[in-house]
C-alpha positions in Angstrom: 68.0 83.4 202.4 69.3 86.1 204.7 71.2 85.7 208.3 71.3 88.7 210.8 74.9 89.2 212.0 74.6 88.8 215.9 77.4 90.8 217.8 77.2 88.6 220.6 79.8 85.7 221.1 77.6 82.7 222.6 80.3 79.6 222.2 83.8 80.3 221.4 85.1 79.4 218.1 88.5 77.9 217.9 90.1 77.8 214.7 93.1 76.1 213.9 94.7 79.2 212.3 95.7 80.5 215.9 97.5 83.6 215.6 101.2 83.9 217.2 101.3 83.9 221.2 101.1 87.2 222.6 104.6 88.5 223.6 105.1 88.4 227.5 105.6 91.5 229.8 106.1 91.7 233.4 103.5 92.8 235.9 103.2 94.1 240.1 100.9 93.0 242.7 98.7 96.1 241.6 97.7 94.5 238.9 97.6 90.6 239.7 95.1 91.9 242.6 93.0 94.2 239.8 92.8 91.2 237.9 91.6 88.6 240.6 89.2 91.2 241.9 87.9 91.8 238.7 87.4 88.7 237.5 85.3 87.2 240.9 83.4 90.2 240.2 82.5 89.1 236.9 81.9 85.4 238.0 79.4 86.4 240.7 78.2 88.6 238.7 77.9 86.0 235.6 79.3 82.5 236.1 75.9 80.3 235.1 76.4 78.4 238.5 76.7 81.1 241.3 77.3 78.6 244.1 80.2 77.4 242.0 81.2 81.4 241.9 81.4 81.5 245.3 83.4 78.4 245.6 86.3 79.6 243.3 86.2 83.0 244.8 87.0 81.4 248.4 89.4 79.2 246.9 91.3 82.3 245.0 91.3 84.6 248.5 92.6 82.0 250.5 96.0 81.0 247.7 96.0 85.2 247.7 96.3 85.0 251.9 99.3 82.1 251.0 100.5 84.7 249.0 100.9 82.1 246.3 100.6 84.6 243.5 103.1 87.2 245.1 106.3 85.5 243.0 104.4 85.5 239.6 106.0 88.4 237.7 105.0 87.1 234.0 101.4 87.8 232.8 101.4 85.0 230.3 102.1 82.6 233.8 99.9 84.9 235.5 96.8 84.1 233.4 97.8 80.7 233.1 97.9 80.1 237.1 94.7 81.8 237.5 93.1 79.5 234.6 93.9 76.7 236.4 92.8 77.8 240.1 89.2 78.7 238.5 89.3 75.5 236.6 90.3 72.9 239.3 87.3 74.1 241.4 84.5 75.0 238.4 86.2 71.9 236.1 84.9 75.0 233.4 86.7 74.4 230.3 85.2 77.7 229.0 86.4 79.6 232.1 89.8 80.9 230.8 91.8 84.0 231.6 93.9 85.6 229.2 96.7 88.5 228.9 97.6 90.8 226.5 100.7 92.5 225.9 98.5 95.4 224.0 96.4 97.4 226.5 92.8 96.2 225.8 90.6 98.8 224.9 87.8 99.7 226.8 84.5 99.3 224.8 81.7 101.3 225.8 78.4 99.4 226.4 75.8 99.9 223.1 72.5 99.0 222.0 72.0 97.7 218.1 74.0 95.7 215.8 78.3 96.9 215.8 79.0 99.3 213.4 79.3 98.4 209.4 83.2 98.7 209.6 83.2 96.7 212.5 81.5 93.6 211.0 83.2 94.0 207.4 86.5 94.0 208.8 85.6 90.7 211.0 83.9 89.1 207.8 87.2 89.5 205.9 89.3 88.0 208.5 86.9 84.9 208.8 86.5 84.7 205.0 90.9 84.1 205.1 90.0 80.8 206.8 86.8 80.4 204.5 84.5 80.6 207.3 85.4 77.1 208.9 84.6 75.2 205.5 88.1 73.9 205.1 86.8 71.2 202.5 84.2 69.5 200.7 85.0 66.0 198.3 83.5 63.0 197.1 85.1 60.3 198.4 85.1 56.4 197.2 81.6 54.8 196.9 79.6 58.2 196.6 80.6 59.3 199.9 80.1 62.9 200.9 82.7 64.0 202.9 82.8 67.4 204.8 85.8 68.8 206.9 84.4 71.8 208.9 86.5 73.6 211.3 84.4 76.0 213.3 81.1 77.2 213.4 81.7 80.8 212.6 78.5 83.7 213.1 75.6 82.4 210.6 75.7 86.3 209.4 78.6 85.6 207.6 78.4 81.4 206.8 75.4 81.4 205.3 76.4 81.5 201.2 79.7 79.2 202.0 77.6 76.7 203.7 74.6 76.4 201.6 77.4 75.9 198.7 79.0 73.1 201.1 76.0 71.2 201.8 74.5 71.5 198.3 77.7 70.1 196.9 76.9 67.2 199.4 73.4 66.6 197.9 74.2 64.3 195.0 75.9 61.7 197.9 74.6 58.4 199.2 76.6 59.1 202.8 77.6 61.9 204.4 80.5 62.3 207.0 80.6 65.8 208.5 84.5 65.8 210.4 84.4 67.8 213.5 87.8 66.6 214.9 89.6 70.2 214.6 86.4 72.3 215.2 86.7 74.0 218.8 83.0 75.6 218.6 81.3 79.1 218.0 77.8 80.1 217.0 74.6 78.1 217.4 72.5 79.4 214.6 75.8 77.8 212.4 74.6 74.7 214.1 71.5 74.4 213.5 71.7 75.9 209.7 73.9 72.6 209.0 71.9 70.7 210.9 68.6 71.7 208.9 70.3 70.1 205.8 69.4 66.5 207.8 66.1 66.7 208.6 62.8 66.9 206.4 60.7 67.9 209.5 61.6 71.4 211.8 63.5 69.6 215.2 63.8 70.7 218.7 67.8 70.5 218.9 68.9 72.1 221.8 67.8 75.0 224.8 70.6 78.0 226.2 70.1 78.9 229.6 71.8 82.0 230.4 72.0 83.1 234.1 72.1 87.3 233.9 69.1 87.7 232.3 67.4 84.3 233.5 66.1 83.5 229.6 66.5 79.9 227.7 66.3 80.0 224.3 65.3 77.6 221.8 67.0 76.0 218.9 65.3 74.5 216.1 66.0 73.5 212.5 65.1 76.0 209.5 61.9 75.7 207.5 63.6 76.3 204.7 67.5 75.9 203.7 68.3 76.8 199.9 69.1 73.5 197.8 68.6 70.1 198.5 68.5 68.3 201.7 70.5 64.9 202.5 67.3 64.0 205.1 67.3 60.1 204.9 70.5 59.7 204.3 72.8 58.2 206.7 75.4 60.6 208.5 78.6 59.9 210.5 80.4 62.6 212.4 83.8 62.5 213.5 85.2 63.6 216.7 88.8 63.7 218.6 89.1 65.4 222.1 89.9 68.5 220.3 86.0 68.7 219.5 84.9 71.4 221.8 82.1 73.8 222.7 79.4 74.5 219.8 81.1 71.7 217.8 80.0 69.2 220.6 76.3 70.5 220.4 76.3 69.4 217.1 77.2 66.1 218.0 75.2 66.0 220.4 72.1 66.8 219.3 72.6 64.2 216.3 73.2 61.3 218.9 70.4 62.1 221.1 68.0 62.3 218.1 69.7 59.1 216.7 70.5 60.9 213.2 74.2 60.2 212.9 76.7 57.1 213.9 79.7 59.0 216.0 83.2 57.6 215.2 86.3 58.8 216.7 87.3 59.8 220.2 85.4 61.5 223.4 84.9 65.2 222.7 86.4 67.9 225.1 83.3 68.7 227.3 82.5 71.9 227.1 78.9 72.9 227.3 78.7 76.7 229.2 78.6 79.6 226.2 79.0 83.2 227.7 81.2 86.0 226.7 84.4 87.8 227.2 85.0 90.3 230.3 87.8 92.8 230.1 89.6 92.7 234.0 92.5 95.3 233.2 95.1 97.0 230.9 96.2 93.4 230.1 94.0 91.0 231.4 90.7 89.5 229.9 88.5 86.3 231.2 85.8 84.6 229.2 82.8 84.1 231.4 80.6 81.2 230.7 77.2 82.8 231.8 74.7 80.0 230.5 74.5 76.2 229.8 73.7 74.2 227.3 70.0 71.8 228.0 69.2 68.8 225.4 65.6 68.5 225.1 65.5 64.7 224.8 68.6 64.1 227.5 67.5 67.2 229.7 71.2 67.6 230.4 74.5 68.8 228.2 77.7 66.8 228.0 79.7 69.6 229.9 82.5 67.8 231.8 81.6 64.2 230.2 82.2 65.2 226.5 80.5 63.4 224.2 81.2 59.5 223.9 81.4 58.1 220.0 79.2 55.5 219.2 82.2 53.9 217.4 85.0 54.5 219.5 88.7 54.8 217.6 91.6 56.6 217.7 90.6 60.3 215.9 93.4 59.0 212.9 91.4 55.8 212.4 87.7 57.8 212.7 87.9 59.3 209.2 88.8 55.7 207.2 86.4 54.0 209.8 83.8 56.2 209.2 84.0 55.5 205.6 84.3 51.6 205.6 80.9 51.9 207.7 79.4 54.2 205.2 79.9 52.1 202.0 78.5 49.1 204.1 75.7 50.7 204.6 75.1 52.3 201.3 76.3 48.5 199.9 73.4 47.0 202.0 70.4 49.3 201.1 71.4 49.6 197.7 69.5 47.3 194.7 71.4 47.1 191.5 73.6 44.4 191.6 76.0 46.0 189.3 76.5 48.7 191.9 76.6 46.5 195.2 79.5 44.5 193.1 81.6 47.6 192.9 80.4 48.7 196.7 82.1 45.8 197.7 85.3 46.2 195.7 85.4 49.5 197.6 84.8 47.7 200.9 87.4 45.6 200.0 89.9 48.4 199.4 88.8 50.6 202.6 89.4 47.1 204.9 93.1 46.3 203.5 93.9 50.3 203.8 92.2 50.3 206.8 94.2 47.3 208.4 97.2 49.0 207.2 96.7 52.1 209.0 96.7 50.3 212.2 99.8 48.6 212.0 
């Protein structure tokens, strides 16, 4: 099975591997002013809602006639202030701007995929975190159990997550753990996802403003191995689940194929893509929204509420108890039902522990 490498960045992945904060340096009004100009630029330009563009550009002239950003020398307070100006009007969890103590490069606009260098030296760096697949086991009761940090390009995911989910194959249960996944690519979404369904499924439409397109989402045809359709699937979330790791969750819920346990995700449903303002400063840009085609809305703002609602410690030893109960229930050996419930047994005092 091949996946085409796609250079651009649709949700964005947040990996728990963060690298060290950027060092600090101290910036004039020149530059605060390049960057606010820029970056309204780039929202009315871009911004998915361009009423809401508007909006936050008023609101940023009028604190710039206050002169409220005249004081801020630090870019890393800079960047911060400005995040939460766009924020507190938008309510755009997406919508972030950033500095850099580096002088960002300026990137030329090209046609065609990036360069071969280009997308081996990105492959390597995502294959030091194993492409999101932090880990796969068999828990208690024939339990699949998959902790998946981020949905990382499906150009470079494909062989670790067709080994992941054909490791799964042999389980009764699967729980797929999204509580440290912050998002990223939506063809990694729906590859996963096609491990749970027999038939192809409508999952999920991307609106994107500049060019005025939607496009589709649908399960694969075809995923190597076996699939776990049938088999019941619980996916747990904490408010750290963001972005393309909420679309996961979301399609499952609305197509009543998983039992969520855990907490309310972060709300985040606007992809888009990152906008150089200056020297130091950079903005990501949601430019599109996410559109469910069963809810014919996204959770952006709301999150996604758990079906099962725990605190994100509890969701993982919840999620389990539920899964042997259900496996316990449908199964029809005695012999194996008797030992299903010594696990249940074990998962209830552990999980009454865990509490106190």
């Amino acid at each position: 099975m091949r996946f085409t490498v796609v250079a651009l960045t649709i949700f964005a992945a947040v990996l728990p591997a963060q690298p060290p904060p950027e060092k600090d340096l101290n910036i004039e009004a020149a530059e605060r002013n390049q960057a606010i100009d820029a970056v309204l630029d780039s929202l009315n330009k871009r911004y998915v809602f361009p009423e809401v563009a508007s909006k936050m550009e008023s609101d940023i002239r009028e604190r710039q006639k206050r002169k409220e950003y005249d004081a801020i020398i630090s870019a890393r307070e800079f960047a911060r202030v400005l995040t939460e100006n766009l924020q507190a009007v938008s309510h755009d969890k997406h919508l972030r701007v950033r500095h850099s103590f580096d002088v960002i490069p300026q990137r030329p606009q090209r046609e065609g995929p990036p360069p071969p260098e280009e997308v081996e030296r990105a492959r390597k760096q995502m294959a030091k975190q194993n492409f999101g697949f932090e880990k796969v086991e068999r828990l208690n009761g024939n339990i699949g159990y998959l902790d998946l940090r981020g949905f990382l390009p499906a150009g470079f995911v494909g062989e670790t997550a067709v080994a992941a989910m054909n490791l799964l194959a042999n389980s009764d249960a699967v729980i797929i753990d999204v509580r440290k996944n912050g998002g990223g690519d939506p063809a990694t979404v729906a590859l996963i996802t096609s491990y749970l369904f027999d038939d192809v499924t409508h999952l999920n439409d991307l609106y994107f403003r500049p060019n005025d397109s939607t496009r589709q989402w649908w399960t694969l045809p075809y995923v190597p191995g076996r699939k776990l359709a049938g088999k019941p699937v619980y996916v747990l979330t904490s408010k750290r689940t963001f972005s393309a790791a909420e679309e996961f969750t979301y399609n499952l819920k609305n197509l009543k194929r998983a039992t969520i346990v855990g907490e309310t995700t972060g709300g985040g449903a606007h992809p888009g893509g990152g906008a150089r303002l200056s020297d130091h400063f950079s903005a990501f840009i949601p430019s599109g929204r996410a559109i469910n085609p069963v809810s014919k809305t996204n959770w952006e703002g709301t999150g996604v509420e758990p079906d099962v609602k725990v605190d994100q410690e509890l969701a993982l030893k919840t999620a389990h108890l539920l899964a042997v109960k259900k496996v316990r229930e449908a199964e029809k050996d005695q012999r194996l039902v008797s030992q299903l419930g010594e696990v249940v047994l074990m998962l209830e005092k552990e999980l009454s522990a865990q509490k106190q």
